[in-house]
C-alpha positions in Angstrom: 7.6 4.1 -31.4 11.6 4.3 -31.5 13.9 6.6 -33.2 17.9 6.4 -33.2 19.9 8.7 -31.0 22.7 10.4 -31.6 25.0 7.1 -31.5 22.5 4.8 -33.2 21.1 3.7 -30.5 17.4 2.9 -29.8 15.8 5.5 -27.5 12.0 5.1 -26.4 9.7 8.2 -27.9 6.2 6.6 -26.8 5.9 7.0 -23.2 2.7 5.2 -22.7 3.4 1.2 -23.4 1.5 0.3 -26.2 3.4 -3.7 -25.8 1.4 -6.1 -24.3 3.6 -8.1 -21.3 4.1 -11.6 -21.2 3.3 -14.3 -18.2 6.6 -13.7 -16.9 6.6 -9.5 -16.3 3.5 -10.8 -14.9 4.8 -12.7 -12.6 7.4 -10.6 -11.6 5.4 -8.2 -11.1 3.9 -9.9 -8.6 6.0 -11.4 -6.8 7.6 -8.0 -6.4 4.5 -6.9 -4.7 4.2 -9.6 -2.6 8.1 -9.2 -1.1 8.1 -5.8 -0.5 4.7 -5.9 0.6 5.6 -8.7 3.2 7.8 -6.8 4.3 6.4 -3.6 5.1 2.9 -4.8 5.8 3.6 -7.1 8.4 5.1 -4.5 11.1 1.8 -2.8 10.5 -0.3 -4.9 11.0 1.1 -7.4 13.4 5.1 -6.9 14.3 4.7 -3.5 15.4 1.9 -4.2 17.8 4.0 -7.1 19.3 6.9 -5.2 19.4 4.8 -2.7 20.9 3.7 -5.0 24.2 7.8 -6.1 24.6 8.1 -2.7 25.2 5.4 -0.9 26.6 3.2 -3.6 27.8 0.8 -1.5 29.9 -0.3 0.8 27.3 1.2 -0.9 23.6 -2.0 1.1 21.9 -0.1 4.2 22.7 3.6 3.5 21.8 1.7 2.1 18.2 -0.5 5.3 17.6 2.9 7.1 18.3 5.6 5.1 16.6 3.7 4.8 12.9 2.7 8.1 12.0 6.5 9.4 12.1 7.3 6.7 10.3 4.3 7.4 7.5 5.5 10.8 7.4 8.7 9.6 6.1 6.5 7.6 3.6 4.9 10.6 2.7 8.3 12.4 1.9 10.1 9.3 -0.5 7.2 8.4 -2.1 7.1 11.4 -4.4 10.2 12.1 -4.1 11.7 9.2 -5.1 8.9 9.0 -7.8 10.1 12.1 -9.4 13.9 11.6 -9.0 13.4 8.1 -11.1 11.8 10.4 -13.9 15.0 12.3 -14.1 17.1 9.2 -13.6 19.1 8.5 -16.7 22.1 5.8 -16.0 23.2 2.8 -18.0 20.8 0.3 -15.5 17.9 2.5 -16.7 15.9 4.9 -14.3 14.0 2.6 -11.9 16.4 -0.1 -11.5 18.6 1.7 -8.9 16.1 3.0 -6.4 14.3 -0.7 -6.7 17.5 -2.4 -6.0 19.0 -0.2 -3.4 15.5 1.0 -1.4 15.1 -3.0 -0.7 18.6 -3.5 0.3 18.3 -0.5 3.3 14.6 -1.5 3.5 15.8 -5.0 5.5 18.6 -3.4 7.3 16.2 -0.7 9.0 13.9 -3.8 9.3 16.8 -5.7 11.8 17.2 -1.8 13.4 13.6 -2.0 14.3 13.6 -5.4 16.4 16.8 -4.9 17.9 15.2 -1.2 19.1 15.7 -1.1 22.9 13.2 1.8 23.4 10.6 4.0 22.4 12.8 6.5 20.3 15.5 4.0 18.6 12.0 2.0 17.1 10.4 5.3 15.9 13.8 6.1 14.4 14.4 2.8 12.6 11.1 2.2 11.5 11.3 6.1 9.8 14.1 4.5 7.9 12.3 1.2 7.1 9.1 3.9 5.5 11.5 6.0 3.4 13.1 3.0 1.8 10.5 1.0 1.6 8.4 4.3 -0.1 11.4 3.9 -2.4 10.9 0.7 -3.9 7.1 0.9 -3.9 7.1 4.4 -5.8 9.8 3.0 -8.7 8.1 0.1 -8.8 4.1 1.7 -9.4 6.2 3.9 -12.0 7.7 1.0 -13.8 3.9 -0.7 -13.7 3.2 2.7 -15.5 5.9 2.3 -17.7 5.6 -1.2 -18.7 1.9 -2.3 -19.0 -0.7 -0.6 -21.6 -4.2 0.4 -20.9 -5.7 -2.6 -22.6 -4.0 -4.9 -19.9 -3.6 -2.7 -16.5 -7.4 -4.0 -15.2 -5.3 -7.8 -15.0 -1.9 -6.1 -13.8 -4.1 -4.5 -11.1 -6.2 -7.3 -10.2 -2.1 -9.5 -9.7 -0.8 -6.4 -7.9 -3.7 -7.0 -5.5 -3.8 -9.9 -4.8 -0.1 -9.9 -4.3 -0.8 -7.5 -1.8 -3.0 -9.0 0.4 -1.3 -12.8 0.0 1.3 -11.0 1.7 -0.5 -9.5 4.6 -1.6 -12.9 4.9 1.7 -14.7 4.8 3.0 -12.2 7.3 0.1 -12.8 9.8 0.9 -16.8 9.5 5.0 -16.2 10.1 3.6 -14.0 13.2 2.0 -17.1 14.0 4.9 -19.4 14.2 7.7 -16.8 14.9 5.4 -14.9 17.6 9.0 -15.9 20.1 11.3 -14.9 18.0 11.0 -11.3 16.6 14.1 -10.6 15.2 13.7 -13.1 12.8 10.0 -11.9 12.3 11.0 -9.0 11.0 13.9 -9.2 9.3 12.7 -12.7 7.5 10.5 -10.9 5.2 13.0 -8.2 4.3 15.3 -10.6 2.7 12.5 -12.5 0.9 11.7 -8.6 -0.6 15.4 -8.3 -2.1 15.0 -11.7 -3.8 11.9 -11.0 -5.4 13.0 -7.7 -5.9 15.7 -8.0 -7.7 14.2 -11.2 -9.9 11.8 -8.1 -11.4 14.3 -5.6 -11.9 16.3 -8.2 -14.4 12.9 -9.0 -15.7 11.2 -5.6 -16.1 11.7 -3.2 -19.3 13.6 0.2 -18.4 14.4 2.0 -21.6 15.0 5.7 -20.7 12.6 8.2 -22.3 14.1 10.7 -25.1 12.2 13.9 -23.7 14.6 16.7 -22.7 15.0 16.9 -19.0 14.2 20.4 -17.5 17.0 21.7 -15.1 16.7 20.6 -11.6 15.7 23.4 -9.7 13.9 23.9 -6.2 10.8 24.7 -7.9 11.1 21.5 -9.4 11.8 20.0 -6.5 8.6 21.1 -4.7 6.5 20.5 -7.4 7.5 17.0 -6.8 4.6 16.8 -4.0 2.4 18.5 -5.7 -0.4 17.9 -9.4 -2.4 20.8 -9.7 -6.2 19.8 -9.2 -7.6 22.7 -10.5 -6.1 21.8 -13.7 -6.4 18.1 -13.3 -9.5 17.8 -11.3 -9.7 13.8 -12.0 -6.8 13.1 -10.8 -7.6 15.3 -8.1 -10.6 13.2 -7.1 -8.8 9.9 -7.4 -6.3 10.9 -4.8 -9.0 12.1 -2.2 -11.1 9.1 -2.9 -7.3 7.0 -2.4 -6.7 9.1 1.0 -10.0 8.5 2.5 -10.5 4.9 1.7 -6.9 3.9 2.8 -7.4 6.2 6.1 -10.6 4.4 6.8 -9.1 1.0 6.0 -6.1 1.6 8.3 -8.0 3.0 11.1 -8.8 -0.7 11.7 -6.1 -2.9 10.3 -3.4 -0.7 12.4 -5.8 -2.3 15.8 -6.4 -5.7 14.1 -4.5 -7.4 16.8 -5.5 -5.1 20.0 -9.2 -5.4 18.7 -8.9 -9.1 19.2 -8.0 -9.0 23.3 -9.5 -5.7 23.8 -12.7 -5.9 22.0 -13.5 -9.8 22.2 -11.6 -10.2 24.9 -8.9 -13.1 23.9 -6.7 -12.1 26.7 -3.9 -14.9 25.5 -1.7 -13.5 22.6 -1.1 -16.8 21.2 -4.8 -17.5 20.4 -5.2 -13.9 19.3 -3.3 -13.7 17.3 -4.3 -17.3 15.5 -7.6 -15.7 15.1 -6.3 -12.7 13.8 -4.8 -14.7 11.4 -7.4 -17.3 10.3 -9.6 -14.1 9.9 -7.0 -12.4 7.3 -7.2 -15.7 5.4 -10.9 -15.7 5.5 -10.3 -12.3 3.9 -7.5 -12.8 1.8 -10.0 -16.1 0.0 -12.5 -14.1 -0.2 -10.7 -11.1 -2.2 -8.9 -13.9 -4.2 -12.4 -15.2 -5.7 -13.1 -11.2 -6.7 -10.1 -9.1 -7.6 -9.5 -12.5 -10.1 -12.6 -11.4 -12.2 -13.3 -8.0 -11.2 -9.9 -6.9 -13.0 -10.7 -8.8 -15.9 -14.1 -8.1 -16.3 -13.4 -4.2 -15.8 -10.9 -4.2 -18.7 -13.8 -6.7 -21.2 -16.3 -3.4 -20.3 -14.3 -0.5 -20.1 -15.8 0.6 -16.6 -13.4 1.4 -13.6 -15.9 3.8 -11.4 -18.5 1.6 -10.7 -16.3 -1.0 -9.4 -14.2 0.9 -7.2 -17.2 3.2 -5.4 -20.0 0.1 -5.0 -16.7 -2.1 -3.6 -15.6 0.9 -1.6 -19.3 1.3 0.0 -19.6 -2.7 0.6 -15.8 -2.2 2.5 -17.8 0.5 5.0 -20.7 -2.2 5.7 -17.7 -4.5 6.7 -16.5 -2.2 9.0 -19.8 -1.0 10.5 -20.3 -4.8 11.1 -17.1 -5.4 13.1 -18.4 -2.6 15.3 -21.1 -4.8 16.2 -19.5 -8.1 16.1 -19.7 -9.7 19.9 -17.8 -13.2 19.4 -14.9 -14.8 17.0 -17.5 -15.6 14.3 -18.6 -12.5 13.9 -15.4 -10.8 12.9 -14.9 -14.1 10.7 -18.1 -13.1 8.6 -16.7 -9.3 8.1 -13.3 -10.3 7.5 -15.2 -11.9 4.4 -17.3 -9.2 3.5 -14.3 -6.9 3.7 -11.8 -9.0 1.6 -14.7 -9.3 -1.2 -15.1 -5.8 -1.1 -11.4 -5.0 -0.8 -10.4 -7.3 -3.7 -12.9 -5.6 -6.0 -11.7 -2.7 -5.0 -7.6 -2.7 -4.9 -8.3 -5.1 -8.7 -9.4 -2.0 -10.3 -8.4 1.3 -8.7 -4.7 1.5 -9.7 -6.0 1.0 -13.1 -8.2 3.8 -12.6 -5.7 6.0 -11.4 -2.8 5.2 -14.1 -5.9 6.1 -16.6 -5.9 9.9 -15.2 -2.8 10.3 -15.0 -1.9 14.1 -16.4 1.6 13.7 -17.7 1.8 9.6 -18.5 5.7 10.0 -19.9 6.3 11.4 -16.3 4.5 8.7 -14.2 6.9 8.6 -11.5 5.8 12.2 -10.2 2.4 11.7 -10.4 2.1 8.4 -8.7 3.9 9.8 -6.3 1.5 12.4 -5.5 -0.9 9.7 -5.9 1.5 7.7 -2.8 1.1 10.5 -1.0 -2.5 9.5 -0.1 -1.2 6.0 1.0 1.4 7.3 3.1 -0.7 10.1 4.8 -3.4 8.1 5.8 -1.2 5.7 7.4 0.0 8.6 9.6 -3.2 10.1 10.5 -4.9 6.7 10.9 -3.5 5.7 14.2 -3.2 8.9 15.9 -7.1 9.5 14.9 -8.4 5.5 16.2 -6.7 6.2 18.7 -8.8 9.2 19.5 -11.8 7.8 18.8 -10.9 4.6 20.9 -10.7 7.3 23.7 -14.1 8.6 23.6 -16.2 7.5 26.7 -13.2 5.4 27.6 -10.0 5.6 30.3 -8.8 2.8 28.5 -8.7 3.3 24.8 -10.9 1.0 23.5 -14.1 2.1 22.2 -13.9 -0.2 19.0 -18.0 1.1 18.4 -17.2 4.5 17.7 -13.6 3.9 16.0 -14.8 1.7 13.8 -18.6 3.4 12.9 -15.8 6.6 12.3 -13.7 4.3 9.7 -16.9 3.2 7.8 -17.9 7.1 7.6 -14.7 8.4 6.4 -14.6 4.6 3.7 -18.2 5.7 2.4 -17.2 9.5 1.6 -14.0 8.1 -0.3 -16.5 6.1 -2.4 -18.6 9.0 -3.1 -15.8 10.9 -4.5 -15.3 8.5 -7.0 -18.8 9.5 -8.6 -17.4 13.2 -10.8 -14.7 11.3 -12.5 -15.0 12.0 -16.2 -12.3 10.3 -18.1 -13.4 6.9 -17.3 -17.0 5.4 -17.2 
């Protein structure tokens, strides 16, 4: 619903989208994902740990379990931050469009910091910056998912914002592939790919500023930017420890992909390794196509988001458990699949889950920026507690048994916590 404002123009009133979105938000939507996703996934998973053996080559495992978490905590800060900030954002390009357009621009600056990093302490500093700006984009750009899509058609937005996802892990594993000599270009490729796509969803995407009277900004308000009470809330309090757990246990693996390659199956040559690596993530990535394509769908024809996210969530653990166990190439190949099944289930239906408990829905910035706090976290404590895991019986860090039985543990209680949730079925 619209009203005129005080110069006749058209203000939104309804917070919560009640327009259904063409082909092309769609689209944009997802290619949005799929840049900025390319570019901040790919470090993670494969450019840091390379980077990583340039520069400490007797112990990279280390200078990676050291060098993401600070970054992540920077994540942790932006996210909801930046989330809440964009709510109170009122300027004639709207209030997402700024931090979209300029978080992507500094996003692939810090990306060209971190592979011209000559040490240890220039990386951990540029690839802070690379988090925070990155955290930027990705928290305006959940919000304006929030803003733009209604309830009837978030299942399908979910299921494209998945997939986009993990197309782009996979792209970034196949440009590690070919630009495994060159990692400048590695890095800072994918950054400029991000302010294309970027930038095509920020002309395309609705950003109509809200009519609701702004309270003053305070440092109350500030704080309470990191925080959504659970007591009061206690479904959305349950959706972001269910999000924590799973994305801990998740990158408790995916942070060692690489290293679990040589160290575990012993593919000594980095070349081959990481070919495998990478033939594995499109196993994964095909297999989460086929099931985040109908799971989204078919959770928006029944009206069920639980079921799909905890049984996907528990399948994910089995994945992991099996990589434990797996002794040659093959085997990982056969729980990369099980994994990406699970995963694409999984990543389909839970942000529409999520945006469905939201407590304040004309303030989804804030929220889904506490909500981004259990992405960022994760990604901080992940490393740091593989790591420690991979230490256990083991001078030489790499106890893959007990890391990954400890991810599938941690993936199965995030799947239980799903269960209580009583605004959706």
């Amino acid at each position: 619903m619209a009203l005129s404002g005080p110069r006749g123009e058209t203000v939104l009133t309804q917070p919560v989208s009640t327009i259904r979105v063409g082909k092309g938000y769609l689209a944009a939507l997802g290619f949005a994902q799929f840049g900025l996703f390319v570019a901040l996934l790919s470090p993670v998973f494969v450019s840091m740990q390379l980077k990583a053996q340039q520069l400490a080559p007797d112990s990279p495992e280390t200078l990676v379990g050291q060098v993401l978490p600070i970054g992540a905590l920077g994540a942790l800060i932006a996210n909801p931050l930046i989330g809440a900030l964009s709510d109170r954002t009122r300027t004639r390009w709207g209030r997402r469009r700024p931090y979209l357009v300029g978080g992507v621009v500094l996003l692939t600056v810090a990306l060209g910091l971190v592979a011209a990093a000559p040490d240890q302490l220039t990386l951990t500093l540029a690839w802070l910056l690379a988090q925070v700006a990155a955290n930027a984009v990705l928290a305006t750009l959940i919000a304006s998912f929030a803003d733009n899509v209604p309830e009837v058609q978030r299942g399908r937005a979910s299921s494209i914002i998945a997939l986009a996802q993990n197309v782009a892990i996979l792209a970034g594993l196949y440009l590690a592939v070919y630009l495994v000599g060159d990692l400048p270009l590695l890095f800072v490729l994918p950054g400029v790919l991000a302010v294309v796509l970027v930038l095509v969803y920020a002309a395309v995407a609705r950003d109509e500023l809200p009519a609701y009277e702004l309270k003053k900004f305070t440092v109350v308000n500030l704080v309470s930017s990191f925080w959504t009470n659970p007591i009061k809330n206690p479904d959305f309090g349950l959706a972001w420890w269910s999000r924590f757990l799973i994305t801990l246990g998740t990158f408790m693996f995916t942070t060692y992909r690489l290293l679990y390659m040589q160290r575990h199956l012993g593919i000594e040559d980095l070349g081959e390794a990481t070919a495998a690596v990478a033939f594995g993530v499109l196993l994964y990535t095909i297999a989460l196509l086929v099931s985040a394509a109908v799971s989204g769908w078919l959770s928006d024809r029944t009206g069920r988001r639980k079921v799909f996210v905890a049984g996907s969530t528990l399948v994910f653990a089995v994945g992991l458990v099996m990589l434990a166990h797996a002794e040659t190439v093959t085997g990982f190949y056969v729980a990369e699949v099980v994994m990406g099944f699970a995963f694409g289930i999984y990543a389909a239906v839970d942000t529409a889950l999520i945006v469905d408990v939201l407590p304040n829905a004309d303030r989804p910035g804030k929220d889904l920026g506490v909500i981004n706090i259990a992405n960022a976290l994760p990604q901080s404590l992940a490393p740091a507690l593989a790591l420690a895991l991979l230490g256990i019986g083991s001078s030489t860090n790499d106890n893959y048994v007990v890391m990954l039985w400890g991810a599938g543990i941690v993936t199965v209680i995030g799947a239980l916590v799903i269960i209580p949730i009583r605004r959706v079925r």
